[in-house]
C-alpha positions, -999 to 999 in steps of 0.1 A, spaced: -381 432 582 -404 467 592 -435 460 609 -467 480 603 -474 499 635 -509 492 650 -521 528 652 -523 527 613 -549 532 592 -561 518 555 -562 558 549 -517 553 553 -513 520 532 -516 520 492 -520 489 479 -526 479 443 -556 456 449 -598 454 443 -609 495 449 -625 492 480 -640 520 505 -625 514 543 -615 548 554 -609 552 587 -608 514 593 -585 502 619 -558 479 606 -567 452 621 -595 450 597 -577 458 570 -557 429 572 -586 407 583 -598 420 550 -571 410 527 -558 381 543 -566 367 510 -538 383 495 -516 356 516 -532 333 498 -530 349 464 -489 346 473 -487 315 486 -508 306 445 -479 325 432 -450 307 452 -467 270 442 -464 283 406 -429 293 407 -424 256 422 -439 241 388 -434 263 364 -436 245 333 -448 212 346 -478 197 330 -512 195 344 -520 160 360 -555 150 360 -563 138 397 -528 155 403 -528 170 442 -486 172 445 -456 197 431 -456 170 403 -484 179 387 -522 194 398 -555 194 382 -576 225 387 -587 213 423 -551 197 431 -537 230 426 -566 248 451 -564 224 474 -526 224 476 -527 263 482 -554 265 510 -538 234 525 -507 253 531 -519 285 548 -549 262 567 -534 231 575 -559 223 605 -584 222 574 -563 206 548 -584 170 548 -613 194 537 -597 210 509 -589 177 494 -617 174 468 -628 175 439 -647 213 419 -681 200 427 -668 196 467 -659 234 465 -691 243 456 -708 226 483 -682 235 509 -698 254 538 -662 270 546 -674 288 515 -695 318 507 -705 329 473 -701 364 466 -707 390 439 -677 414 446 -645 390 439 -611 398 460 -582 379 456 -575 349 476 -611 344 468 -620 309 444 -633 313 411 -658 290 400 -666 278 361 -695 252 364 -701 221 339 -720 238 307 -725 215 278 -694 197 271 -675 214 296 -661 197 328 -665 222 366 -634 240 368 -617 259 397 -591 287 403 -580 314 427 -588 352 419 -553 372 416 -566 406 410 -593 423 388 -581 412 359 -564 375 364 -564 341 383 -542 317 383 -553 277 379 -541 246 367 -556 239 329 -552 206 307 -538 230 282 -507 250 302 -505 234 336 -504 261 365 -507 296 348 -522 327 351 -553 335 328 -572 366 324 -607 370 329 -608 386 295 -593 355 280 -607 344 247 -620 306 262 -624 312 298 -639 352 295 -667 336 275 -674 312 304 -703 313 328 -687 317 363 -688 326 398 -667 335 432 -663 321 464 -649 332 494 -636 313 528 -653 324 552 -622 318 581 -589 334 581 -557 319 590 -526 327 607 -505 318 580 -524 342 555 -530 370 575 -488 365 584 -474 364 543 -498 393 542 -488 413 568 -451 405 557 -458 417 521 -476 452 530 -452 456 561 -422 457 530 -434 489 521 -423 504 550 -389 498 547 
């Protein structure tokens, strides 16, 4: 595996991610940043784990997640000295103080569709611009667009942690240091 020297800059890495203005930021930021991306791949390793398992109501476990199961599961991983926290329900989420709510989404960050009329809170993790991946009643762990026919037309909002974790900032760093090779 290459490592990303230190003296780098965000000006010498390309990545395929939110457009976002950091020239001549050191790398440390960068990464700092973006550790979210760590937890965008750790989403996408759970959902290779359960591909085409069904979505559990209550479910918190590789055999089967509801929409806060599967969020929970994935910030539990990469922040394990918080994963009693993350144990909760949408509505727990929105109330968390390890959250922020922000206008400009990144991924890693949550996304957020609040009860409306007959419709229950629901809760999933930003991939990129255009996607996040949850666990619905209707496909179990998938990605869905933000364009999608059901959930584009849905009120919702985004949420960021506010801490970063060794274990993000480390897949991150893994996956951008790749590019070096």
């Amino acid at each position: 595996m290459t490592q990303t020297p230190p003296h780098l800059t965000v000006n010498d890495i390309q990545l395929n991610l939110f457009p976002l203005n950091f020239s001549g930021t050191a790398m440390s930021d960068r990464v700092l940043e973006n550790s979210g991306v760590g937890i965008v791949y750790e989403a996408e390793r759970v959902h290779r784990i359960v591909d085409n398992r069904k979505y559990k109501w209550g479910g918190k476990t590789l055999e089967g997640f509801d929409c806060s199961g599967f969020v929970a599961h994935v910030l539990g991983n990469l922040f394990p000295e918080k994963k009693v926290m993350f144990q909760t329900n949408v509505q727990g989420f929105i109330g968390s103080e390890l959250f922020e709510t922000v206008d400009n989404p990144r991924p890693g960050d949550i996304v957020i569709f609040p009860a409306t009329g007959s419709f229950v809170n629901h809760i999933g993790i930003v991939v990129d611009q255009e996607r996040w991946i949850g666990s619905q009643s209707s496909t179990g762990v998938e990605y869905v667009r933000f364009s999608n026919g059901f959930w584009g037309k849905r009120e919702h909002y985004f949420r960021r942690l506010k801490t970063h974790s060794t274990q993000s900032v480390s897949i991150y760093l893994k996956n951008v240091g790749s590019t070096y090779a």
